[in-house]
C-alpha positions in Angstrom: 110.0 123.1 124.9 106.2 123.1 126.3 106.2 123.8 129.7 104.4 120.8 131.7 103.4 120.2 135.2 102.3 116.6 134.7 104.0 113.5 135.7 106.2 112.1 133.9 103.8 109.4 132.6 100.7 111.7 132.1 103.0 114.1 129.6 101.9 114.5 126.0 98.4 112.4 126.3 95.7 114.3 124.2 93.3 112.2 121.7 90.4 114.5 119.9 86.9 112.5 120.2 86.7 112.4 116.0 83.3 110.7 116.7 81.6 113.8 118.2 83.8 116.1 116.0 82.6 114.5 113.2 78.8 114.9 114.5 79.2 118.6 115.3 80.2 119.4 111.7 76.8 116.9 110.3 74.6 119.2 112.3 76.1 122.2 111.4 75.7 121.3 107.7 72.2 120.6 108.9 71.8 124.0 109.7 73.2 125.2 106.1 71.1 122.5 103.8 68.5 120.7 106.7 68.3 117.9 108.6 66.3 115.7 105.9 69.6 116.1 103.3 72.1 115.1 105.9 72.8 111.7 106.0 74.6 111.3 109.7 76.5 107.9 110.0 78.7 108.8 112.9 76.9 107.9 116.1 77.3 104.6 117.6 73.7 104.7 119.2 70.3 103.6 117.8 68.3 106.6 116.2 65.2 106.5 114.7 64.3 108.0 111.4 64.1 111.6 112.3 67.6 111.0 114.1 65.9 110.8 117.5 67.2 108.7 120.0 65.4 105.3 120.7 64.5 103.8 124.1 62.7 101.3 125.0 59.3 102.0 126.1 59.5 99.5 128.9 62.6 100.4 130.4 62.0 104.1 130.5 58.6 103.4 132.4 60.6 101.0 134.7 63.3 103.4 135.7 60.7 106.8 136.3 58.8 104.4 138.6 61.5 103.8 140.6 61.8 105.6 144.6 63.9 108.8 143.8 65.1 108.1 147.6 66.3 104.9 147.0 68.1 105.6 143.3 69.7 108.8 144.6 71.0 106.6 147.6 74.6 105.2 147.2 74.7 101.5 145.7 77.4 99.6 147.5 80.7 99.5 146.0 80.7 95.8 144.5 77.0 96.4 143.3 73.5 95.9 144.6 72.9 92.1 144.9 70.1 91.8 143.2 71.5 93.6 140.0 74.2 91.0 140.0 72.2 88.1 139.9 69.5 89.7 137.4 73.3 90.5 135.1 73.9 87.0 135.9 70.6 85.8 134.3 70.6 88.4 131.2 74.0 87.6 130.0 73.8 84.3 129.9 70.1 83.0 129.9 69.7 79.0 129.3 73.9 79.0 128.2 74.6 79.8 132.0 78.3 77.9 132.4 79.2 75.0 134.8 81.3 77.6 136.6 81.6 79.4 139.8 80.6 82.8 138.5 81.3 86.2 140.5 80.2 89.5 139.4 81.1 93.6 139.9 79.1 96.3 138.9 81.1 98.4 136.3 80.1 101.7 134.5 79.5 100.4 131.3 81.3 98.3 129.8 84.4 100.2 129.7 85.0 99.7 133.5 85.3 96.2 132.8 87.4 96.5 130.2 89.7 98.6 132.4 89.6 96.6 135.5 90.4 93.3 133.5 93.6 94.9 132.0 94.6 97.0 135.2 94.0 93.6 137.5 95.2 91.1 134.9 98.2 92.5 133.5 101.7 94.0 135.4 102.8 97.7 134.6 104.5 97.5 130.8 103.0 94.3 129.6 100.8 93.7 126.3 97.4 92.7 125.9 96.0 91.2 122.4 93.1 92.3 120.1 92.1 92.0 116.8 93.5 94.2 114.9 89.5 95.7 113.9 89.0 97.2 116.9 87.5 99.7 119.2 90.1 102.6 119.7 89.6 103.0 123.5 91.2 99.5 124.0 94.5 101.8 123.0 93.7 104.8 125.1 93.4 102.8 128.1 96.6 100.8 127.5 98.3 104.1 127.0 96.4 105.4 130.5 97.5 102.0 132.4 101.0 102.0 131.3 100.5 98.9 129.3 100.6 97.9 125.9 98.2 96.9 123.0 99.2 94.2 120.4 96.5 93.0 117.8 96.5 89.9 115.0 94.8 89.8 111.6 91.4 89.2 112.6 89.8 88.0 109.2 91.8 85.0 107.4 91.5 85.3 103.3 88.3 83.3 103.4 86.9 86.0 105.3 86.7 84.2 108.8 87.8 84.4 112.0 91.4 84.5 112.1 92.1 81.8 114.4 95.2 80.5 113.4 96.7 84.0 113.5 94.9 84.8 117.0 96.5 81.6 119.0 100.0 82.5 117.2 100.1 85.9 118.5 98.9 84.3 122.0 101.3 81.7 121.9 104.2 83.8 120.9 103.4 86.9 124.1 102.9 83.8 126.4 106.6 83.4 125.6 107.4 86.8 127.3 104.9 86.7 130.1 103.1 84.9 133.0 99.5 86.4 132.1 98.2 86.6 128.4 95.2 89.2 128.2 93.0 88.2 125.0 89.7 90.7 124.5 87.5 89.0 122.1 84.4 91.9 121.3 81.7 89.4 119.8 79.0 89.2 118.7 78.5 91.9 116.6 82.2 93.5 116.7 82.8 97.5 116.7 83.5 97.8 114.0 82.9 95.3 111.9 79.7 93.4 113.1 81.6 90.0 112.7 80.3 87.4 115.3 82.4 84.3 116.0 80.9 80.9 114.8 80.1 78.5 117.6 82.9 76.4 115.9 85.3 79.2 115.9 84.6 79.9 119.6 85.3 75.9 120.4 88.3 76.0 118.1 89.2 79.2 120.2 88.5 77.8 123.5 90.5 74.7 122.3 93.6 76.6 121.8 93.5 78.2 124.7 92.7 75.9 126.6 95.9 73.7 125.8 97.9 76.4 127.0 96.7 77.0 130.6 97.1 72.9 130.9 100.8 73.1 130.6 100.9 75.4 133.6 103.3 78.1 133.1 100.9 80.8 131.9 97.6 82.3 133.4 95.2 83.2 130.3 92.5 85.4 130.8 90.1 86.0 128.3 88.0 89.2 128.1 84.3 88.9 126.2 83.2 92.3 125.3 79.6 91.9 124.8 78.2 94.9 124.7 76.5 94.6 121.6 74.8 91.2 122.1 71.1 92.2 122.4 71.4 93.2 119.0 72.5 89.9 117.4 70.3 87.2 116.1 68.8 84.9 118.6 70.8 81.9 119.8 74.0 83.8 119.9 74.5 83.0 123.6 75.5 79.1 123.3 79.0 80.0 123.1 79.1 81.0 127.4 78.4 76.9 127.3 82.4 76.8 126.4 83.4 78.1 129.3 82.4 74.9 131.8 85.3 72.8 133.1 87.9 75.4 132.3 91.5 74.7 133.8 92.1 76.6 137.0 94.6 78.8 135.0 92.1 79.9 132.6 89.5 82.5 133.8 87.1 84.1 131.4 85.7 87.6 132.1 82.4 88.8 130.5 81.7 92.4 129.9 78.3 92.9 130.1 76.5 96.7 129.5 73.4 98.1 129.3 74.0 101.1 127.3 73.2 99.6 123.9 70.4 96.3 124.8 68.3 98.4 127.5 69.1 102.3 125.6 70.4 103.2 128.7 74.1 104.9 127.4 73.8 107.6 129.7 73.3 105.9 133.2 76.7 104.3 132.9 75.6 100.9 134.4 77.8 97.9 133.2 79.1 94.7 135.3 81.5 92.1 134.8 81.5 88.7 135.4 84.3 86.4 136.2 83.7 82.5 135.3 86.5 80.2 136.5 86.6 76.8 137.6 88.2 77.4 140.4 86.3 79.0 143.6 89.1 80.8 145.0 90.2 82.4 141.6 86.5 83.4 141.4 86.7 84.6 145.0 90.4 86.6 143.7 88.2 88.1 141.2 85.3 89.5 143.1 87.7 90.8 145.8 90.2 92.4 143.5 87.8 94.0 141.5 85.8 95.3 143.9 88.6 96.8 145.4 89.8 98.5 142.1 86.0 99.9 142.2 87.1 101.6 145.3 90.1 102.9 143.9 89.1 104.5 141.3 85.0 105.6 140.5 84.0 104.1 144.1 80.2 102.5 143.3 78.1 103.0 140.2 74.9 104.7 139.3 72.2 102.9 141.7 69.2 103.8 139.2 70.4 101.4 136.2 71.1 98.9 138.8 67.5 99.0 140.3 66.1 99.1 137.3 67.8 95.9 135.6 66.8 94.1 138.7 62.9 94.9 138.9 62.6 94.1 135.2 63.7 90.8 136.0 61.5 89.8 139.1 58.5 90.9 136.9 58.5 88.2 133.9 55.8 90.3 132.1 58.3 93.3 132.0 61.5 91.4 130.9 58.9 89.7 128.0 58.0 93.3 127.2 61.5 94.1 126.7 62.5 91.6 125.0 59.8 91.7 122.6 60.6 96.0 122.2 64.1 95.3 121.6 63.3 92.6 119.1 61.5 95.2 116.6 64.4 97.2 116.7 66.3 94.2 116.6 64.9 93.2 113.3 65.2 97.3 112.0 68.2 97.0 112.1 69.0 94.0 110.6 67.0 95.7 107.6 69.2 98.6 107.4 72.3 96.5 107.0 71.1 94.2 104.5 69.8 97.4 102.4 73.1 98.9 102.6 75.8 95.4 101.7 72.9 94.8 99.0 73.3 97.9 97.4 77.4 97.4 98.4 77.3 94.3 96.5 75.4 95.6 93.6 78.0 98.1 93.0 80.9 96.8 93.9 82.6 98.2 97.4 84.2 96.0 99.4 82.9 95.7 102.8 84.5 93.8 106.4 82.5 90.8 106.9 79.5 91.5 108.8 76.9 89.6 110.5 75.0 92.0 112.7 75.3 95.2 115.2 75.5 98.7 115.0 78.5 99.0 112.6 79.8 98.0 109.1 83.0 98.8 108.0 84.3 99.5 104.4 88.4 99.1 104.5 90.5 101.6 102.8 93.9 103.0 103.0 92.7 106.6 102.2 89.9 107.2 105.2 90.4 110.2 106.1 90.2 111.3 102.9 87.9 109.7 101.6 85.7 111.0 104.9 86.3 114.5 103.9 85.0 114.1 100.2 81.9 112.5 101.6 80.8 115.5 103.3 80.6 117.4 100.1 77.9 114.9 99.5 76.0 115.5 103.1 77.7 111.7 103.8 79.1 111.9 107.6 80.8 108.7 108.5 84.1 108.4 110.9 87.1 107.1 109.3 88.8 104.9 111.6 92.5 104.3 110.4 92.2 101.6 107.7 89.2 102.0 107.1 85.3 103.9 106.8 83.1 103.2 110.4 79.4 103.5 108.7 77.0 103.4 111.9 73.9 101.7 110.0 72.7 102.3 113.8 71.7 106.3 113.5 71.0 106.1 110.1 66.7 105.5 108.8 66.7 102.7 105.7 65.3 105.6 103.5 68.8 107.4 103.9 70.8 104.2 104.0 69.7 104.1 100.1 72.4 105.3 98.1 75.2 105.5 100.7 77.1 102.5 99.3 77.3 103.8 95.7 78.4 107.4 97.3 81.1 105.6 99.2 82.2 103.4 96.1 82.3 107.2 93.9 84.4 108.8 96.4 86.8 105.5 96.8 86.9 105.6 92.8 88.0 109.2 92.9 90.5 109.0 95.3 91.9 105.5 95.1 92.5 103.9 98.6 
């Protein structure tokens, strides 16, 4: 037996990042056969064509002019005001609900996400998913003591499964008093589905009926993180969440790692929308006390920065319009690559924007393995191949479908 000084509920956890593993070994190929033959598909962040990283002009000129006194100074524990309000104001824009609305500075988006399940669910309950989803949402169950259940998350038409979503929420509501749903749209990791506005309402609807019988408390979870790269008018669905029953409360997870190219600064915050002002009050206080409990207060730069972009209008255009052309880059990347998936064949999760598209198969790892022979790095992610159109030029996103379809030919799956 391994000897062990953990706790008993710390034993045995160890989980390999496959992501960087995988892009370690695509620039050490790089080093055998160069950087122009590799074809690096790994890397959830937005590269440019010589693999670079890409920021936005605007915001990297906002943050260096900021007071290195006043970023290296400690931001207080719930967030700096004025970055709440400016988070406020991002997220939702002209969709803003009919709501009291309470926020708490996060890093990143995974703070939310761990706050919503640590604060929202008791020790040993579940929380749902869909069952395409981003693998941390297991890690941190595991690390909270909870539980992670998912539902089909495409029905045979290739839509949002929401028949099988309010089942599986209907049938844990059974077994406890608070039902944790995380819904990650628009532009899902790892898919790139977005709900439909009618699938939100249907959605909302469901949910909806269950918090007005009054024996369950339902608490959705909105990952957004990827939002500033969907299409425009992808905000309408916050509009949903007026008027909600006081049993209901929705919880936005908003970052800026992805829509300001700011992964690094950790600067995240999530928002709490509830009818009800004291559940809205619960939420602030709660939260900011887990913030306390755990990282203390978040990185003061990201925060400052956020909330001078927003008092100067000709700044927040600038970025807008910056994030737009990359916006529309990458939209060209993905059509170039289902196109060419189309033409030959592969079968692909539905997609409608993001960083990700997702080709399912029962032999990824595999299949993974075979497509390095071919200078093709992508991460295989259980049931399927994680292509990250993302860090990938549209020149090199030519040919990787029909390389995919070969290798799934070759080795079934």
């Amino acid at each position: 037996m391994t000897k062990s000084l953990a706790a008993g509920h710390a034993r045995g956890k160890n989980e390999s990042d496959n992501i960087f593993a995988i892009n370690a070994a695509a620039k050490a190929k790089a080093q055998l056969v160069g950087e122009k033959n590799i074809v690096n598909a790994s890397i959830g962040a937005l590269l440019d064509d010589k693999g670079e990283l890409i920021t936005l002009p605007t915001v990297e000129k906002t943050i260096h002019s900021l007071d290195f006194k006043d970023t290296a100074n400690y931001a207080p524990i719930a967030g700096l005001p004025d970055f709440i309000e400016a988070a406020i104001d991002v997220v939702f824009g002209q969709y803003k609900p009919d709501a009291y609305i309470q926020g708490v500075a996060t890093p990143g988006g995974s703070g939310a996400i761990h706050h919503a399940i640590w604060n929202y669910t008791e020790p040993g309950d579940t929380f749902l998913t869909s069952d395409w989803f981003w693998g941390p949402y297991k890690t941190m169950a595991r690390e909270m003591g909870r539980k992670m259940d998912t539902f089909v998350t495409f029905n045979e038409k290739g839509c949002f499964n929401i028949k099988a979503c309010l089942e599986k929420v209907r049938e844990l509501a059974k077994t406890q008093k608070n039902v944790l749903l995380i819904i990650n749209s628009p532009a899902h990791n790892p898919t790139g589905y977005s709900l439909t506005d009618e699938e939100w309402e249907k959605l909302v609807e469901g949910l909806k009926q269950l918090a007005e019988k009054g024996i369950n408390n339902i608490i959705l979870f909105v990952d957004i993180a990827y939002i500033d790269f969907a299409p425009p008018g992808s905000r309408k669905f916050f509009k949903l969440f007026s008027n909600l029953p006081a049993a209901f409360l929705v919880i936005i997870g908003f970052s800026m790692s992805k829509g300001y190219t700011m992964y690094g600064y950790r600067t995240g915050c999530m928002l709490g929308i509830s009818s009800d002002e004291d559940i809205a009050q619960e939420f602030y206080d709660i939260n900011q006390y887990s913030n306390r409990g755990t990282w203390s207060n978040g990185t003061r730069a990201g925060m400052l920065c956020l909330a001078k972009l927003l008092k100067d209008p000709k700044l927040m255009e600038q970025v807008f319009k910056e994030r737009e052309e990359y916006r529309i880059s990458l939209d060209n990347r993905a059509k170039t690559f289902l196109a060419e998936a189309k033409r030959v064949g592969l079968e692909v999760c539905p997609y409608h924007s993001g960083f990700f598209i997702t080709v399912p198969s029962t032999r990824a790892e595999e299949i993974a393995l075979k497509l390095q022979d071919d200078n093709i790095f992508v991460v295989p992610i259980g049931r399927g191949l994680r292509i990250a159109v993302c860090a990938v030029g549209e020149e090199k996103i030519v040919g990787m479908a029909a390389k995919i379809k070969e290798a799934k030919d070759l080795l079934g799956g």
